[in-house]
N, C-alpha and C positions, 0 to 999 in steps of 0.2 A: 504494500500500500504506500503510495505517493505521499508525503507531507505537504504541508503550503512553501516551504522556502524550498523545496527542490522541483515543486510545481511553476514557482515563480523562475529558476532558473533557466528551466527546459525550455517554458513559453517564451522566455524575452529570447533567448538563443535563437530560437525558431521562428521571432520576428525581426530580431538585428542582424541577419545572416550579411546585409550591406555596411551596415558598421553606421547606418544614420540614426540611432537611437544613443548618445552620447553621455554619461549620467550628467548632472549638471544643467544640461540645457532643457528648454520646455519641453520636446516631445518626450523626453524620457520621464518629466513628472508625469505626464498625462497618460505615456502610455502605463507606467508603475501602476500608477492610482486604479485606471480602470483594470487591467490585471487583477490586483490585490482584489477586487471589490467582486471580478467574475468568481475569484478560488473562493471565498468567503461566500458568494450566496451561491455556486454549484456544486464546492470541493475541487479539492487539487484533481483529481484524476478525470472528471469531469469539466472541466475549466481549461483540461491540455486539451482533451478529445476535440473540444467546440473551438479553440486557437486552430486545433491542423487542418479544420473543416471552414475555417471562413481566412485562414489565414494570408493570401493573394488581395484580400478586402483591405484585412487591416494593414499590411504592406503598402497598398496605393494609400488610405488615408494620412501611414506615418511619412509618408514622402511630402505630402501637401504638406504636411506641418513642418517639416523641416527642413523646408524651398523658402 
């Protein structure tokens, strides 16, 4: 069974695979925050599944944010 911080790990991994999610700069709070907030009301193991299923979504939105 998945924990939340190695839930958290997996998913940013598998969304900063370009290196545009920087800690520090705003998309990384934005993308952290909604993260933390999906593992919290689905669970870790459910919150990765639904990242590798809309994941090309959220990759074109973190681009916009960080253009």
């Amino acid at each position: 069974m998945m924990d939340r911080s190695n839930a958290m790990k997996a998913i940013m991994a598998l969304l900063n695979e370009d290196g545009l999610i920087i800690p520090g700069c705003r998309a990384y709070e934005i993308v952290t925050e909604y993260i933390a907030f999906k593992i919290d009301r689905m669970g870790p193991e459910r919150a990765l599944e639904d990242v590798k299923h809309t994941k090309e979504h959220m990759v074109a939105q973190i681009h916009q944010m960080a253009m």
